[in-house]
TILUM-547921 format. One record per residue (C-alpha): x, y, z. Coordinates in steps of 0.25 Angstrom, whole numbers, plus 5000, padded with zeros to 4 digits. Example, Ala and Ser with C-alpha at 12.3 -4.5 7.8 and 13.67 -1.06 7.14 Angstrom:
BEGIN
504949825031/505549965029/
This chain:
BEGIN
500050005000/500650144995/500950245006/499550344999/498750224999/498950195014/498850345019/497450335011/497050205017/497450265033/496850385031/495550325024/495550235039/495850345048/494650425041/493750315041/494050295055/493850425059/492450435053/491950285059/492350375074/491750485070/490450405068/490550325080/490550465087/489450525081/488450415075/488750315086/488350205076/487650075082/488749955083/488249875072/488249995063/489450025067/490149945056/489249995044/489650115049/491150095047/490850025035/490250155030/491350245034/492350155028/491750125014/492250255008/493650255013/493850115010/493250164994/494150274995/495350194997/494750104986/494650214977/495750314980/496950234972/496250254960/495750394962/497250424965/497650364953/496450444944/496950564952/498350544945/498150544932/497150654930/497450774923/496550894931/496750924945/495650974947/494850864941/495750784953/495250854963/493750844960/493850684957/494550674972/493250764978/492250684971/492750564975/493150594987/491550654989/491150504981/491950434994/491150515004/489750524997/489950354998/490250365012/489050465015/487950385007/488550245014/488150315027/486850375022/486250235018/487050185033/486250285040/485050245035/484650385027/483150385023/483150375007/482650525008/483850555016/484750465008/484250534995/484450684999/486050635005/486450584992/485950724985/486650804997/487950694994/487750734979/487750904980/488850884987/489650824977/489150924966/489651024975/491150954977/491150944962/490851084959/491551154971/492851044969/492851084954/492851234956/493951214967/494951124961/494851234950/495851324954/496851214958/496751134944/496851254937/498251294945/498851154942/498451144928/499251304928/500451234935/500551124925/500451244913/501451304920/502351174923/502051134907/502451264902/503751274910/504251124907/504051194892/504951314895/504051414897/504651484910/503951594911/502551514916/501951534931/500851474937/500351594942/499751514955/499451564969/498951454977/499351414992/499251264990/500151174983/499651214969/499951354973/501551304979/501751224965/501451344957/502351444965/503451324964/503151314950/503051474947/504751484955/505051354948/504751434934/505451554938/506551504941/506751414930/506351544923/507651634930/508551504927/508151514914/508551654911/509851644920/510251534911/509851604898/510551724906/511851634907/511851584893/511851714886/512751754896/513551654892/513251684876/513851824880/515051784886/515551684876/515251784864/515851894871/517051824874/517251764860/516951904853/517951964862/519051864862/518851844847/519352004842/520651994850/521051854847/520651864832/521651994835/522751904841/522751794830/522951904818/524051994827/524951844829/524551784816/525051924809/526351894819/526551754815/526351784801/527351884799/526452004794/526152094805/527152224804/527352244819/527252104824/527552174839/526252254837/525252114833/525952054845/525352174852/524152174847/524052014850/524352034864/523452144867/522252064861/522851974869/522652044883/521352064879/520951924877/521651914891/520752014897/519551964892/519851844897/520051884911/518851974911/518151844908/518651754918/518551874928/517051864922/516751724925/517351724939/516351814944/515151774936/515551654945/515251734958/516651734962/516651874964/517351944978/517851854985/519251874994/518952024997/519552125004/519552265008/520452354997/520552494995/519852494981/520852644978/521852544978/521352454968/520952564960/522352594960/522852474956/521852464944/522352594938/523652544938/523452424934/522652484922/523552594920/524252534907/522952524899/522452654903/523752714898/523552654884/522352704883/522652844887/521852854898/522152914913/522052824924/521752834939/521152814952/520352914964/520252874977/519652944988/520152824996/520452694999/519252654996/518952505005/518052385000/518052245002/518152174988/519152084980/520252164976/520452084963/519052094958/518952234962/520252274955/519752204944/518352294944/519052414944/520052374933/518852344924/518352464926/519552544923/519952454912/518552484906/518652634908/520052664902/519652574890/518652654887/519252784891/519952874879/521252904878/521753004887/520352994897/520252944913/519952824919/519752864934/519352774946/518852844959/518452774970/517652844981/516652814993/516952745006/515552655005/515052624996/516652634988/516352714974/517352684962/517152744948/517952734937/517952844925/518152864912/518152944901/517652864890/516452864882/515652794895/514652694893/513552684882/512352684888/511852564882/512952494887/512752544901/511652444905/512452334901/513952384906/514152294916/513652164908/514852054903/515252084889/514752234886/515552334882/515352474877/515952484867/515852334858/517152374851/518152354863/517852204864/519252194860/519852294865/520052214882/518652254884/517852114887/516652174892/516752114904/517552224914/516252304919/515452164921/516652104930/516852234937/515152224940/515152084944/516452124953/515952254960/514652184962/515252064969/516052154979/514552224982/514652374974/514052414962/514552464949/513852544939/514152644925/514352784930/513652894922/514752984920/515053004906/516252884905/516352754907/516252764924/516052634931/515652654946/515852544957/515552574970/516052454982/515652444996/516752505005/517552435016/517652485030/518952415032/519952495029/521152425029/521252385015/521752255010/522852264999/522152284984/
């Protein structure tokens, strides 16, 4: 015997029971009528254990809830109009008697059949919705809800299904999200690495072949494409490593003049071949907690970016000012930023002005300073001044002994 089928039968005893000691309380039955009237009591519950592993099996296979729901009502009324005409004829009803009980017995299940169609209505029509719903999903429709608001479990299953949906439905764009991304990037990296290698091959292969007229002068142009390929290279692996999340780790508290220092100095070569005057303001020390590396390599980007686009003979100036939040700018005097490309300055792979894709520029150096100086807890943002101005501002530090840089 199957565990449902003996919680039936035990149940069906214990209600049986129950209703044999409720008549002996209140009818106080003769002793010889006293096994009629067990009999009685019994004969339902012994046709309902009869009856119910077929019913559960119909029950299975139909294809309405609703219609469920009434076919379980009716019969369950069947069960019990069978029980209370047993006991009518037992007690003895007049014919008269008998006759107007079975009318009572039959408005009663006219009414269970109306009222229990109108109220498994609502409930049919909210499963039938989830299996739309369910359908339409499993064909890849995404944007489908139930639109249910019930407090039963009809009502949970639809606000599980309605989350389930929305989030498959964020995966979804996530992963297209990541796949153009990804499109983006392997384009990018092919169109910039293509110019300066095609570049590379012609300068060596005019070498080798004995027709370039200053040999020292390809070997310079290979090299500087070269360096180029080099930088782009490091931009991208400087890129993946903090798409990774590995961003700011082993800080400590610097004076961020002093990196500024070093990032003029360190850039001073290229700005010198560009014509351009380089330096550093500081009203102080100017103390945050951050990782000395990643922040001088936010502020060389920006520098980089401002002297390359910086005419011959202009400023690149860095001034750092503020004691909390820290304030850093960085000024040129360039042509500033388009203002179509404002919106999208800090994306990977954009760049002002499309031509410089070969010229060291990967379109990556305001994206990895962003990433940076948000992972540190500051802000960066296009200033409006009529250059290209860059301004970053960093929660200060209260410590001030400083940390070497």
């Amino acid at each position: 015997m199957s565990s449902g089928v003996r919680h039936l039968v035990l149940g069906l005893v214990a209600v049986v029971a129950g209703a044999v000691a409720l008549a002996s309380a209140l009818l106080r039955p003769p002793a010889d009528e006293y096994g009629v009237l067990v009999m009685v009591l019994a004969a339902p519950a012994a046709l309902a254990a009869l009856a119910a592993p077929a019913m559960r099996r119909w029950v299975s296979t139909r294809r309405s809830i609703g219609g469920v729901a009434l076919a379980v009502g009716l019969s369950s009324l069947a069960i019990g109009a069978l029980a209370s005409t047993a006991a009518a004829r037992a007690m003895f009803l007049s014919g008269h008697d008998y006759r107007m009980f079975v009318v009572v017995l039959s408005l009663s299940a006219g009414i269970a059949l109306v009222a229990g169609r109108h109220f498994t209505q609502p409930v049919a029509a909210d499963i039938h919705r989830l299996g739309i719903v369910a359908e339409a999903v499993a064909d890849g429709d995404l944007t489908q809800r139930t639109l249910i608001t019930r407090r039963d479990e009809v009502g949970r299953a639809a606000d599980a299904v309605d989350r389930m949906v929305a989030r498959l439905a964020d995966a979804q764009r996530e992963r297209e999200a990541v796949a153009g991304a990804r499109q983006h990037l392997l384009s990018s990296v092919s169109h910039d690495l293509r110019t300066p290698l095609a570049a590379t091959r012609a300068a060596i292969e005019s070498v080798r072949d004995g027709v370039a007229a200053d040999p020292d002068r390809y070997l310079a142009v290979a090299e500087r494409h070269l360096t180029t390929m080099e930088r782009l290279l490091d931009q991208l692996h400087e890129f993946a490593r903090i798409e990774s999340g590995r961003v700011g780790t082993d800080r400590a508290v610097i004076s961020l003049a002093e990196l500024a220092d070093e990032a003029v100095e360190a850039l001073m070569p290229l700005a010198d071949r560009q014509g351009v005057r380089l330096l550093a303001v500081s009203a102080g020390p100017a103390h945050v907690h951050v990782n000395a590396a990643e922040m001088s390599r936010v502020l060389r980007n920006l520098l980089d970016n401002a002297i390359r686009h910086s005419p011959s003979g202009g400023q690149v100036a860095i001034t750092i000012s503020g004691a909390g939040p820290i304030h850093l700018e960085v000024t040129d005097q360039g042509p500033g930023f388009p203002t179509e490309f404002r919106s999208i300055a800090f994306d990977p792979f954009t760049r002002a002005d499309a031509a410089r894709a070969s010229s060291g520029s990967s379109g990556l150096g305001l994206a990895i300073a962003k990433a940076l100086v948000e992972g540190h807890g500051g802000t960066i943002s296009l200033g409006s001044g009529p250059g290209g101005d860059v301004i970053v501002e960093l929660p200060a530090h209260s410590n001030v002994r400083a940390a070497p840089a």
